[in-house]
C-alpha positions, 0 to 999 in steps of 0.5 A, a space after each residue: 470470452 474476450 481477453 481483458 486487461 485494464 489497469 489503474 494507478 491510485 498516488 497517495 497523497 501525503 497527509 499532515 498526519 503523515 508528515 507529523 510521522 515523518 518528522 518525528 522519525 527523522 528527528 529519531 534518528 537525525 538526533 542520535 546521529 548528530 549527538 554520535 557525531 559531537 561525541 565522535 569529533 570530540 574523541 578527535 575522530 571527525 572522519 567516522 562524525 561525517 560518516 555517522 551524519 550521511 549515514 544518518 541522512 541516507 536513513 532519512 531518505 529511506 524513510 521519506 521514500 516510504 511515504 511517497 507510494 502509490 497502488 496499481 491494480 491490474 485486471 487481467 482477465 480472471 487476475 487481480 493484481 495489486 501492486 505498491 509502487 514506492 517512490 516511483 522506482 521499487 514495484 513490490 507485488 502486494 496480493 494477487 487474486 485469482 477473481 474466480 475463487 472469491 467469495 464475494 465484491 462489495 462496494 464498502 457500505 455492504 454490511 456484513 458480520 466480518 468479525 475474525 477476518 484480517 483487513 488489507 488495505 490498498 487505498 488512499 483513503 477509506 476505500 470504495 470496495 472490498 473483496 472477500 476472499 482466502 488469501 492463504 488460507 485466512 479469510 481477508 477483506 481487501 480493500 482498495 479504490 477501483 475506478 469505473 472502467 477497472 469496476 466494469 472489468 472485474 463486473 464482467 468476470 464475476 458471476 451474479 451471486 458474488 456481486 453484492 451490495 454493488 450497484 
């Protein structure tokens, strides 16, 4: 059989929910900082106030960098790999699946008694598909947003029987 690879970038796009998030965790911790920062100026030690404020301000940036994420899948022959991508620079592997050793692919309408199984999500949204597999010995439904080429690509690599509810 011919080697595949197709690979997909899905951006998250960031919601008002998230920016509701944000700003109350900013204002977390800008709040306390800036209230360390009067007490420490007022004690006469102005130095460790600055201090307290960018180390304050750097903590903000981290958690901004955390909204803005994105998902790669990648299909490499029998490999499903989906990584989390944040802020375009920190690659972290998310789950690695080998597609022989699944139970089944499912578009996300496909109902099926799934009580007791854990749910990752690699989506922006509700997603479109699911996988059913043993992801260290937990039966896990990982959900995520293929588009129409990686679709076809992981079509070709399952057997019919572990096709379901895909058209």
């Amino acid at each position: 059989m011919k080697d595949i690879f197709k690979e997909q970038i899905v951006k998250k796009v960031i919601t008002t929910k998230d920016f509701m998030i944000f700003g109350a965790l900013s204002f977390l911790v800008i709040f306390p900082g800036f209230m360390l920062a009067v007490l420490l100026s007022l004690m006469g030690l102005a130095g460790f106030a600055f201090l307290a404020l960018l180390i304050c301000g750097y903590i903000v940036f981290l958690i901004y960098s955390r909204f803005k994420l994105e998902y790669e899948y990648s299909v490499t022959n029998a490999e499903l790999d989906i990584d989390v991508i944040y802020n375009k620079r920190k690659r972290k592997r998310a789950i690695s699946l080998n597609l022989n050793s699944i139970e089944y692919f499912a578009s996300i309408e496909y109902s099926e008694n799934l009580q007791g199984v854990r749910v990752r999500r690699y989506s922006m949204k509700n997603g479109t598909h699911f996988i059913l597999a043993n992801v260290g010995n937990i039966k896990t439904k990982v959900v995520f947003d293929p588009n129409e080429e990686l679709l076809t690509a992981i079509k070709k690599r399952l057997s019919t029987s572990k096709l379901r509810g895909t058209a």
